[in-house]
ROMILUM-669039 format. One record per residue: residue number from 1; residue in three letters; x, z, y of N, C-alpha, C in turn. Coordinates in steps of 0.2 Angstrom, whole numbers, plus 5000, padded with zeros to 4 digits. Each point is the difference from the previous one (the first is absolute). Layout:
N
<atom><seq>NUM</seq><type>ala</type><n_east>X</n_east><n_up>Z</n_up><n_north>Y</n_north><ca_east>X</ca_east><ca_up>Z</ca_up><ca_north>Y</ca_north><c_east>X</c_east><c_up>Z</c_up><c_north>Y</c_north></atom>
...
END
This chain:
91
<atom><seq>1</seq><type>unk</type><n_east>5025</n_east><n_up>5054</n_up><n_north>4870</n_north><ca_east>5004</ca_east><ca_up>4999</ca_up><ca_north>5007</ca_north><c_east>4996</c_east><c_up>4995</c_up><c_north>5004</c_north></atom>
<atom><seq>2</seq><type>unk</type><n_east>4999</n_east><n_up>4999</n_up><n_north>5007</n_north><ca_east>4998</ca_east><ca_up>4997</ca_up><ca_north>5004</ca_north><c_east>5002</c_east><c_up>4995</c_up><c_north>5000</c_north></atom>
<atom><seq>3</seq><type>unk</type><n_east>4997</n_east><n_up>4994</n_up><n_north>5000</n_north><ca_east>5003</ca_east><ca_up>4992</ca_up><ca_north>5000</ca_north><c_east>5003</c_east><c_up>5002</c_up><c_north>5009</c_north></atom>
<atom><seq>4</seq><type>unk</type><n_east>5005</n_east><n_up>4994</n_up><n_north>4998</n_north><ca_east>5004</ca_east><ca_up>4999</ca_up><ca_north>5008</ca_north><c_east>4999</c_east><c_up>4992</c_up><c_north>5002</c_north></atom>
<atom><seq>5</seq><type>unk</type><n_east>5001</n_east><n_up>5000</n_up><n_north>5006</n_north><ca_east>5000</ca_east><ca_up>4993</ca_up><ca_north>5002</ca_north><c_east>5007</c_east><c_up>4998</c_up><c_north>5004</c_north></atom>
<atom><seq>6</seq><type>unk</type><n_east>5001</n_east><n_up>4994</n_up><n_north>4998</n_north><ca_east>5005</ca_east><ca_up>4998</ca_up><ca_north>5006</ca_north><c_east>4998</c_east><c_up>4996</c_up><c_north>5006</c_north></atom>
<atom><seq>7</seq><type>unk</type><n_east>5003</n_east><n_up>5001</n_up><n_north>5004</n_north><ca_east>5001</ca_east><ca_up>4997</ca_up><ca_north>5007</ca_north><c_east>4993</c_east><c_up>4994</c_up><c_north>5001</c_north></atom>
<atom><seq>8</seq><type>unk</type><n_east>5001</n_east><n_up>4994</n_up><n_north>4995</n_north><ca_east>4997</ca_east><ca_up>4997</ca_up><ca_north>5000</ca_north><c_east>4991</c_east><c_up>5002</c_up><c_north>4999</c_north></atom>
<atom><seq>9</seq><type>unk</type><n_east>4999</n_east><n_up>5004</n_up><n_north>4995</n_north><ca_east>4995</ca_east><ca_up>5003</ca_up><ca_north>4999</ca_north><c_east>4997</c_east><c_up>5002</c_up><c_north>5005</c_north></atom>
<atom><seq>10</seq><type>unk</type><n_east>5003</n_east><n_up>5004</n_up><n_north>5005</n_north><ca_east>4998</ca_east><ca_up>5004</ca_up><ca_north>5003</ca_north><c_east>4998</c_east><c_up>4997</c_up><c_north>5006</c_north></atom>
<atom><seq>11</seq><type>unk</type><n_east>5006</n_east><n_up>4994</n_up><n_north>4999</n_north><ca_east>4999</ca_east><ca_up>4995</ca_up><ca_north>5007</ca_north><c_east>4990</c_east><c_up>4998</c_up><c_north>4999</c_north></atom>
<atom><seq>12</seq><type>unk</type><n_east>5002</n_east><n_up>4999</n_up><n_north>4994</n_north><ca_east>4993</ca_east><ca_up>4996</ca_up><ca_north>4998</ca_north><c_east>4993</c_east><c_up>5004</c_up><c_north>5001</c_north></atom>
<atom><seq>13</seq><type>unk</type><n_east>5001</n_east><n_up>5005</n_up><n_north>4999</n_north><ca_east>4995</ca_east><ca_up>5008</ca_up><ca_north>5001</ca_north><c_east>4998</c_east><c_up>4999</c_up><c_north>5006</c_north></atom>
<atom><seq>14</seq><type>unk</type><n_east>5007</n_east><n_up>5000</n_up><n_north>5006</n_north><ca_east>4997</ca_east><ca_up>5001</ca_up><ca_north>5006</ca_north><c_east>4999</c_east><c_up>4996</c_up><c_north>5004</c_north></atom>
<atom><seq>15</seq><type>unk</type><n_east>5002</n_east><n_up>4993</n_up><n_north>4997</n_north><ca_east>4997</ca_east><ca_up>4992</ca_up><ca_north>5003</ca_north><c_east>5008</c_east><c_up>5002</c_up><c_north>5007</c_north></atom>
<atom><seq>16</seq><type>unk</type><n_east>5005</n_east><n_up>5001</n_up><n_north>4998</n_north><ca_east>5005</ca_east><ca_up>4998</ca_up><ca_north>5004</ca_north><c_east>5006</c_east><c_up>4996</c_up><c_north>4996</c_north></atom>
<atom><seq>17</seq><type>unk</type><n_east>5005</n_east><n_up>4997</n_up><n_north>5004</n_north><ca_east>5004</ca_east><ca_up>4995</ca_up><ca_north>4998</ca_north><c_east>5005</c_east><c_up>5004</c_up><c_north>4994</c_north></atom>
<atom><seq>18</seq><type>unk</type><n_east>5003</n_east><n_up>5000</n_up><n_north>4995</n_north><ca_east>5006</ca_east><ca_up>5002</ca_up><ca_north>4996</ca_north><c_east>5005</c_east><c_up>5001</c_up><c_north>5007</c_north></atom>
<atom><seq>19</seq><type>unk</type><n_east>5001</n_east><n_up>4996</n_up><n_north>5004</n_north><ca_east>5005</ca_east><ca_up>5002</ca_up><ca_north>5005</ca_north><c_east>5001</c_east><c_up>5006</c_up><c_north>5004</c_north></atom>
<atom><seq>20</seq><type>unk</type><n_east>4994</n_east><n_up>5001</n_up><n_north>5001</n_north><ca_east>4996</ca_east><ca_up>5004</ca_up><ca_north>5007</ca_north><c_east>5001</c_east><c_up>5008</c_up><c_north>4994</c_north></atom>
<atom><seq>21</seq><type>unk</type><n_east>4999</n_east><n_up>4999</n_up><n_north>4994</n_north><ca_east>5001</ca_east><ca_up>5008</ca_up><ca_north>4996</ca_north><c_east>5006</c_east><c_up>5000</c_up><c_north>5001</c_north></atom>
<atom><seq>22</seq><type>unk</type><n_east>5003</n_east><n_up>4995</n_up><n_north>4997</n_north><ca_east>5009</ca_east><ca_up>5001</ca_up><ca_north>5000</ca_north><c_east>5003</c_east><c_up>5003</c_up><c_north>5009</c_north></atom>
<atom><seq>23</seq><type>unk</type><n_east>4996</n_east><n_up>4997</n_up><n_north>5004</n_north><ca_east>5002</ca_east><ca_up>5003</ca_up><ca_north>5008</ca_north><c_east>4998</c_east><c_up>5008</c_up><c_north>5002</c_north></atom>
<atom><seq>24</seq><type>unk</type><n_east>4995</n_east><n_up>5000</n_up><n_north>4997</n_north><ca_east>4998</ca_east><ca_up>5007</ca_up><ca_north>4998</ca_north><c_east>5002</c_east><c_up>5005</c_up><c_north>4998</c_north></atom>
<atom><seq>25</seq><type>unk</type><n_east>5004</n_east><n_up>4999</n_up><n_north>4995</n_north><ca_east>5005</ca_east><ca_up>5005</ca_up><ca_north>4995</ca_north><c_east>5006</c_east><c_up>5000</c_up><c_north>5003</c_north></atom>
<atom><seq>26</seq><type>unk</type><n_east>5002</n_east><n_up>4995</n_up><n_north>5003</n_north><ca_east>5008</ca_east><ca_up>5001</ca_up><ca_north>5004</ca_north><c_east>4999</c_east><c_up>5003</c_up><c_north>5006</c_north></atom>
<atom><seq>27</seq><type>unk</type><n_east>4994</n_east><n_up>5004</n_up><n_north>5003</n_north><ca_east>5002</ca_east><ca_up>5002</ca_up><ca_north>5006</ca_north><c_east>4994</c_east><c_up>5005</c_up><c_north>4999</c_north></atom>
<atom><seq>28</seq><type>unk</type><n_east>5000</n_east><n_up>5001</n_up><n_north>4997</n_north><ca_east>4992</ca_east><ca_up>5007</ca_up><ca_north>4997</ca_north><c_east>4996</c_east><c_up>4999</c_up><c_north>5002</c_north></atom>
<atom><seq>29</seq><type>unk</type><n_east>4998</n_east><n_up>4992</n_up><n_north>5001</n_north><ca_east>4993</ca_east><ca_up>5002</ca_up><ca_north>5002</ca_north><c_east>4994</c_east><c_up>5001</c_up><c_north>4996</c_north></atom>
<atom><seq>30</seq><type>unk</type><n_east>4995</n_east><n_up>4998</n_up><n_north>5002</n_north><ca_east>4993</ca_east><ca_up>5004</ca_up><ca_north>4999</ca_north><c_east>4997</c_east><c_up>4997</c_up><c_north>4992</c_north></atom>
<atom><seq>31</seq><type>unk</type><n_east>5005</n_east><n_up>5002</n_up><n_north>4996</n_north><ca_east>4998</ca_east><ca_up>5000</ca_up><ca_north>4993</ca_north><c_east>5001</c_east><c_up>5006</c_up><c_north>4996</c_north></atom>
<atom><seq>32</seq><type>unk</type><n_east>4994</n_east><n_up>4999</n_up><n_north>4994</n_north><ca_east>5000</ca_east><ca_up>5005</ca_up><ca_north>4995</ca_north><c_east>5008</c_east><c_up>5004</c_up><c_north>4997</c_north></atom>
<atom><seq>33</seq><type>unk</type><n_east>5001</n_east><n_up>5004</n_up><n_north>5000</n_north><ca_east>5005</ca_east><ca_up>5002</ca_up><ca_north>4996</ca_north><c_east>5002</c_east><c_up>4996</c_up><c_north>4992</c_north></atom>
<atom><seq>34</seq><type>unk</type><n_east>5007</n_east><n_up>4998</n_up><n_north>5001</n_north><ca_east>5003</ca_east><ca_up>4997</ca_up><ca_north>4994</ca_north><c_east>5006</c_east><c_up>5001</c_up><c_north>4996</c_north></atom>
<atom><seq>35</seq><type>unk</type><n_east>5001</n_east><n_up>4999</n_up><n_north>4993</n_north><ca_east>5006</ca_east><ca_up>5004</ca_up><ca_north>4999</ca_north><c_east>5002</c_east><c_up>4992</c_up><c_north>4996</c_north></atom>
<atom><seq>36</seq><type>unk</type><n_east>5009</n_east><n_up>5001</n_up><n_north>5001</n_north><ca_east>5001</ca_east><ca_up>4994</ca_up><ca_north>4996</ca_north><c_east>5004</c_east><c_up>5001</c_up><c_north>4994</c_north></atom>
<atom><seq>37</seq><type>unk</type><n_east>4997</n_east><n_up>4997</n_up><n_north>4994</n_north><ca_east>5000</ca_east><ca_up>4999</ca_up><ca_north>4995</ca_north><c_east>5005</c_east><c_up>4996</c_up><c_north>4998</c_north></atom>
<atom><seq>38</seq><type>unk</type><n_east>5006</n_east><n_up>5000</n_up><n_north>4998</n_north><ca_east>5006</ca_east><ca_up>4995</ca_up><ca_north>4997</ca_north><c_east>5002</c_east><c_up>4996</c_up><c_north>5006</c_north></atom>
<atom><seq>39</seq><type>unk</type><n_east>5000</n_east><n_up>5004</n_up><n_north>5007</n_north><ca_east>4999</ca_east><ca_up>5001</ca_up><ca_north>5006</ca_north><c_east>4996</c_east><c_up>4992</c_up><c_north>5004</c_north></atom>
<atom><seq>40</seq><type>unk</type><n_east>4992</n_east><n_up>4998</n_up><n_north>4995</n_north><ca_east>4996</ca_east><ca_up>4998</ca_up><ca_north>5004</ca_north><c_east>4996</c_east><c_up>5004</c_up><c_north>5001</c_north></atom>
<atom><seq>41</seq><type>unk</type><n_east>4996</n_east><n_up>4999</n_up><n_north>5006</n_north><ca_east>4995</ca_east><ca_up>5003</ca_up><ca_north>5002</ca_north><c_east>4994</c_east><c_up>5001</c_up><c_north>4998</c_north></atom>
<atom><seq>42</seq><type>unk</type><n_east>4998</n_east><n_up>5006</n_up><n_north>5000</n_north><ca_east>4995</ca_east><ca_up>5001</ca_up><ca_north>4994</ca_north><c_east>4994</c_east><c_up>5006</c_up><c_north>5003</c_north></atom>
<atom><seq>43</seq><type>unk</type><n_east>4992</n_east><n_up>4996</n_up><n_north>5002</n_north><ca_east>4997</ca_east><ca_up>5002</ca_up><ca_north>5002</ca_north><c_east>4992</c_east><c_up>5004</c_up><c_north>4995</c_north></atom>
<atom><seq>44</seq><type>unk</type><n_east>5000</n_east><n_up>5007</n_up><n_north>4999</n_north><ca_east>4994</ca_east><ca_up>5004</ca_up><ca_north>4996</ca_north><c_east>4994</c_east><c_up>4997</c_up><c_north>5002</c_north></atom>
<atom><seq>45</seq><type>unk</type><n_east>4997</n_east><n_up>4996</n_up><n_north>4996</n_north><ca_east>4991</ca_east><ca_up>4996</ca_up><ca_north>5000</ca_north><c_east>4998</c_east><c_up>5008</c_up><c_north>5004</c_north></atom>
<atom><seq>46</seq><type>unk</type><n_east>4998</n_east><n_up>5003</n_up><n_north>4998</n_north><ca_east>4997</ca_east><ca_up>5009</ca_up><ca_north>5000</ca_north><c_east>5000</c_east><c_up>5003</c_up><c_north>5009</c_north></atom>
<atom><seq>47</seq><type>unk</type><n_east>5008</n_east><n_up>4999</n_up><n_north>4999</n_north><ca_east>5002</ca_east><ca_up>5001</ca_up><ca_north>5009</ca_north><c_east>4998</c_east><c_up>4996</c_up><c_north>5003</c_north></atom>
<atom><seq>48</seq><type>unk</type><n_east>5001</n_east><n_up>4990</n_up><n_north>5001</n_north><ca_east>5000</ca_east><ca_up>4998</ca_up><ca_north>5002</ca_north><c_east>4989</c_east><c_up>5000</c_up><c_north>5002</c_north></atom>
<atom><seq>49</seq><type>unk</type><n_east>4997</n_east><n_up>5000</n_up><n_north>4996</n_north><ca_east>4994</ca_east><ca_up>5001</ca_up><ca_north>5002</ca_north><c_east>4999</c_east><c_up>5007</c_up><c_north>5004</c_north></atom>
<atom><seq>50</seq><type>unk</type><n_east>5003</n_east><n_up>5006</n_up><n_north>4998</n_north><ca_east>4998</ca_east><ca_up>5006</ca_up><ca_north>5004</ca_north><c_east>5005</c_east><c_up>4999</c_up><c_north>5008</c_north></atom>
<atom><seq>51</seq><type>unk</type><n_east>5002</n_east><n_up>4997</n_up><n_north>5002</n_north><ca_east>5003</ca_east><ca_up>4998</ca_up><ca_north>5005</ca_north><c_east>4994</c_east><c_up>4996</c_up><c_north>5002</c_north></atom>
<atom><seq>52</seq><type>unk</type><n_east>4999</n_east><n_up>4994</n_up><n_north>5000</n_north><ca_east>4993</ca_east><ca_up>4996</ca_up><ca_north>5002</ca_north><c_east>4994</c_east><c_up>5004</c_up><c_north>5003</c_north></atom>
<atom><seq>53</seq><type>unk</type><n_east>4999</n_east><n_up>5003</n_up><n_north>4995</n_north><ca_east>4996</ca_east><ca_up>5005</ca_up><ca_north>5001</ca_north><c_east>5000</c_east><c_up>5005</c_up><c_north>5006</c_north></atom>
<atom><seq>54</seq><type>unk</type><n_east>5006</n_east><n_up>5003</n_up><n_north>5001</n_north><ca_east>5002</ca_east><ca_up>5004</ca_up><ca_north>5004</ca_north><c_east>5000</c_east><c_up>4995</c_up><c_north>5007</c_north></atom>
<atom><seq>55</seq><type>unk</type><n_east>5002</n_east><n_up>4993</n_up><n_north>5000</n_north><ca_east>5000</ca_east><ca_up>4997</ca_up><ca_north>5005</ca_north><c_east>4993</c_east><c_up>4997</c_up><c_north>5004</c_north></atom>
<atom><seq>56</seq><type>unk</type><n_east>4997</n_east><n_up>4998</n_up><n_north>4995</n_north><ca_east>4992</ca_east><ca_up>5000</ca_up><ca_north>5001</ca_north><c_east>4997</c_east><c_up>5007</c_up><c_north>5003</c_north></atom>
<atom><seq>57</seq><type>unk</type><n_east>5001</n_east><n_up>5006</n_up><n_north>4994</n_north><ca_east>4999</ca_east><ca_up>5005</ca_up><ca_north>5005</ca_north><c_east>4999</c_east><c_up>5002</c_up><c_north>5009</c_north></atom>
<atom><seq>58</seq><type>unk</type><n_east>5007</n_east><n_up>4998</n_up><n_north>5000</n_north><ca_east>5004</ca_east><ca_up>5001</ca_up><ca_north>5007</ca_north><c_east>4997</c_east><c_up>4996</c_up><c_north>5004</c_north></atom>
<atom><seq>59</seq><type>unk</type><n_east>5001</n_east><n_up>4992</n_up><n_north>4999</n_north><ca_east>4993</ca_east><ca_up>4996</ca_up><ca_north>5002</ca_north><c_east>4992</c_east><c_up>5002</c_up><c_north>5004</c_north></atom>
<atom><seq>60</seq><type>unk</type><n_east>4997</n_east><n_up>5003</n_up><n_north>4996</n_north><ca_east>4995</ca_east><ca_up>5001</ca_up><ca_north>5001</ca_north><c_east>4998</c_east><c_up>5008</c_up><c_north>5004</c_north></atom>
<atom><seq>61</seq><type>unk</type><n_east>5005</n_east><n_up>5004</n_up><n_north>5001</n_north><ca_east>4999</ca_east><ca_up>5004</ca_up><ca_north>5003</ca_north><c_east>5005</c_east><c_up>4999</c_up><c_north>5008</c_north></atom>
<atom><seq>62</seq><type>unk</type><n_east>5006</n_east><n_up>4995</n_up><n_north>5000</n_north><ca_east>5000</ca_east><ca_up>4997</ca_up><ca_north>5006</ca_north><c_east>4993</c_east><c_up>4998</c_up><c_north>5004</c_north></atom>
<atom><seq>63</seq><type>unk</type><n_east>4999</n_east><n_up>4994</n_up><n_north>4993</n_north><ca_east>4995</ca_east><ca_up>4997</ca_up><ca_north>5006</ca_north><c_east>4993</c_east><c_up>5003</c_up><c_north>5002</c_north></atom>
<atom><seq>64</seq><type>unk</type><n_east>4998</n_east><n_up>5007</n_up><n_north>4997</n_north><ca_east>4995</ca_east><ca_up>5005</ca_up><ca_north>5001</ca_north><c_east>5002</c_east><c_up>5003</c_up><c_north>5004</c_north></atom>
<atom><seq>65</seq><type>unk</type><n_east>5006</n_east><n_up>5003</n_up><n_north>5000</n_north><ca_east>5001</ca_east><ca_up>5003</ca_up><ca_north>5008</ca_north><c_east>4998</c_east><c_up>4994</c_up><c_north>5004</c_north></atom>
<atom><seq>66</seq><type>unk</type><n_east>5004</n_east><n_up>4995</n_up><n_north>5001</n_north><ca_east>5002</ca_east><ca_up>4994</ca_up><ca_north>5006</ca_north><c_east>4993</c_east><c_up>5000</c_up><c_north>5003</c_north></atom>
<atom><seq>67</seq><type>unk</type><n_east>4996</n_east><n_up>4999</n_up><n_north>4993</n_north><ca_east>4992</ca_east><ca_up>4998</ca_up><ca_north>5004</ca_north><c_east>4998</c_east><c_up>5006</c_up><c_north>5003</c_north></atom>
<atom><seq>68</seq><type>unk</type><n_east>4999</n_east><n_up>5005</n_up><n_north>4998</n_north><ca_east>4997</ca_east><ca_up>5006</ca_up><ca_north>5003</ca_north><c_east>5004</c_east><c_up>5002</c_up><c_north>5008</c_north></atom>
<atom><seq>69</seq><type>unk</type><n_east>5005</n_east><n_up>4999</n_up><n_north>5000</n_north><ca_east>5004</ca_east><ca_up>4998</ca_up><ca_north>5007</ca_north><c_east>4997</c_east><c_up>4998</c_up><c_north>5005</c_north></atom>
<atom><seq>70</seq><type>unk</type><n_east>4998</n_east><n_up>4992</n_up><n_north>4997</n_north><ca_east>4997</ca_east><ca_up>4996</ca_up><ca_north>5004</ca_north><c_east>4995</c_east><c_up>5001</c_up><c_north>5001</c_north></atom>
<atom><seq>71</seq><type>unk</type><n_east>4993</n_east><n_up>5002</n_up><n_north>4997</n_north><ca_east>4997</ca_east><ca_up>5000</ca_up><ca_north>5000</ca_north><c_east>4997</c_east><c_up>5008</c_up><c_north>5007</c_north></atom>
<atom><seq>72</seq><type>unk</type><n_east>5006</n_east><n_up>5004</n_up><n_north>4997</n_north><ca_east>4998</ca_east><ca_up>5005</ca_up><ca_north>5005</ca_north><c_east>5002</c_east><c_up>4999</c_up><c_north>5008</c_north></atom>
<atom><seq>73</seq><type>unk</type><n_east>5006</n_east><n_up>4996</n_up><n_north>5001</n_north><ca_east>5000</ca_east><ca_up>5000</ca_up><ca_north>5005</ca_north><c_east>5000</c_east><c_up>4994</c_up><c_north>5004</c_north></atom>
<atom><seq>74</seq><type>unk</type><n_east>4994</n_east><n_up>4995</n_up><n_north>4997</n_north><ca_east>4997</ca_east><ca_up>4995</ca_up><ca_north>5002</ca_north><c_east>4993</c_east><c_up>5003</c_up><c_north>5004</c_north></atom>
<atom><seq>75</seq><type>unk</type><n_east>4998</n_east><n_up>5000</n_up><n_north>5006</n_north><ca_east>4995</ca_east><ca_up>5002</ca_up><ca_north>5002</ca_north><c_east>4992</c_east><c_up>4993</c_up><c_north>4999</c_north></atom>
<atom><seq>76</seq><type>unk</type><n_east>4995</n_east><n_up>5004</n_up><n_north>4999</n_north><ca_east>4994</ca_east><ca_up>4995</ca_up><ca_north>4997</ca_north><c_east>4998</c_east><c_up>4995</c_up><c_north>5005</c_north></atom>
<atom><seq>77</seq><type>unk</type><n_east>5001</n_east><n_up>4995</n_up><n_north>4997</n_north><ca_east>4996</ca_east><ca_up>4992</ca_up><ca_north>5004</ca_north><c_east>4994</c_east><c_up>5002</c_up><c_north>5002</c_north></atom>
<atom><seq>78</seq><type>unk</type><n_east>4997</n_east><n_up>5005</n_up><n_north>4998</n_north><ca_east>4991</ca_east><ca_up>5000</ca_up><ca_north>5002</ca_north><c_east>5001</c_east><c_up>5004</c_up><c_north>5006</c_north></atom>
<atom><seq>79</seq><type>unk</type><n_east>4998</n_east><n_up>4996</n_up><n_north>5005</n_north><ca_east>4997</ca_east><ca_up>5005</ca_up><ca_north>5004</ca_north><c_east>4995</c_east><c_up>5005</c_up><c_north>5000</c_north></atom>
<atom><seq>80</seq><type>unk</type><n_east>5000</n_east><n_up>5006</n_up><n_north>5000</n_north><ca_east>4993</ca_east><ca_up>5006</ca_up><ca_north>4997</ca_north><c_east>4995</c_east><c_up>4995</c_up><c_north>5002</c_north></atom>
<atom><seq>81</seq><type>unk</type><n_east>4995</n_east><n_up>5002</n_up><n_north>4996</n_north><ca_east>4995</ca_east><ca_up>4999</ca_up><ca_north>5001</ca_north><c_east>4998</c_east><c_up>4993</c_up><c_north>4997</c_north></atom>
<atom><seq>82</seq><type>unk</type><n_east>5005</n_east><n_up>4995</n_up><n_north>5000</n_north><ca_east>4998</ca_east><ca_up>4996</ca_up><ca_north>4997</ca_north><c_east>4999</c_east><c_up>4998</c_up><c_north>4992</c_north></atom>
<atom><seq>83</seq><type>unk</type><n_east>4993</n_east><n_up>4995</n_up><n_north>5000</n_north><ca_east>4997</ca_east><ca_up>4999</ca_up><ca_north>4991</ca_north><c_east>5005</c_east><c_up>4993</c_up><c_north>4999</c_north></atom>
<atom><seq>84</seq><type>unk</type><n_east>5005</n_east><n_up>5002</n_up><n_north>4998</n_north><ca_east>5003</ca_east><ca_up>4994</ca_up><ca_north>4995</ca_north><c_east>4995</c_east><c_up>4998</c_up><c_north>4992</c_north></atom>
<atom><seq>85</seq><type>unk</type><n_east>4999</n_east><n_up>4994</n_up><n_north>5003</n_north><ca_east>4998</ca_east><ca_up>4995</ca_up><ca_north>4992</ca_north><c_east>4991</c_east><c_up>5001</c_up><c_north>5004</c_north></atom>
<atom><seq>86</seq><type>unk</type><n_east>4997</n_east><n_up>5002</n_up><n_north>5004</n_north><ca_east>4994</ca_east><ca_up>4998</ca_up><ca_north>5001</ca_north><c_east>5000</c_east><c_up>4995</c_up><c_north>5006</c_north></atom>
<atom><seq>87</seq><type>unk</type><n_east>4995</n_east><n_up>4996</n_up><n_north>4997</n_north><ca_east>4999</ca_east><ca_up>4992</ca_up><ca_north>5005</ca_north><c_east>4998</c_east><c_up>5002</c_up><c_north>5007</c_north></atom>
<atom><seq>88</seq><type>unk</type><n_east>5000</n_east><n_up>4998</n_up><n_north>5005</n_north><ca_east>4996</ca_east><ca_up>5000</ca_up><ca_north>5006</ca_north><c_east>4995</c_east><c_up>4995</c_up><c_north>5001</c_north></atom>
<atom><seq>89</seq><type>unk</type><n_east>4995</n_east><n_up>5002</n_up><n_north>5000</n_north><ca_east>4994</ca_east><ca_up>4995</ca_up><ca_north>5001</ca_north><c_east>5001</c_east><c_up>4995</c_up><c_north>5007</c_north></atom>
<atom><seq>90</seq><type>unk</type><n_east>5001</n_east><n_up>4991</n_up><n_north>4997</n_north><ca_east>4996</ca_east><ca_up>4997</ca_up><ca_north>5006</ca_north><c_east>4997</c_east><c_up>4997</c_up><c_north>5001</c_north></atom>
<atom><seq>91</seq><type>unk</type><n_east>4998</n_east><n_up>5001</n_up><n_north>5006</n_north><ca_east>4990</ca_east><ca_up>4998</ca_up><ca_north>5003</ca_north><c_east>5002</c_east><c_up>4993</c_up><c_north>5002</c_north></atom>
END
């Protein structure tokens, strides 16, 4: 069986307060899925990483779009023609 973590554990996992999971659970927010246990809360080590994951996932292919976005509809600082990074000689 997967070790489970409680509230605190998880608090600790994710560097947030014990309060801020407890706010989390009373309004569905944006936490792992939990079942309660002798009705405390009780979060799967297993899930709780494959969620992380999921959410780093998601991360990183936001911010690949976001850049690609910018990137394409940012038009180039260089005026044609121009040698960015060579010196001009002066006399």
């Amino acid at each position: 069986m997967a070790a489970l973590l409680t509230p605190d554990d998880l608090a600790l996992r994710l560097g947030l307060s014990r309060q801020t999971i407890y706010n989390r659970m009373n309004i569905k927010g944006d936490l792992p899925p939990f079942v309660k246990v002798c009705g405390k809360p009780r979060f799967c080590a297993e899930r709780v990483e494959k969620w992380l994951k999921e959410k780093f996932d998601l991360a990183q292919v936001e911010h690949t779009e976001a850049l690609v976005a910018e990137l394409s509809s940012t038009p180039s600082q260089l005026p044609s023609g121009s040698r960015r990074g060579r010196r001009r000689k002066v006399s």
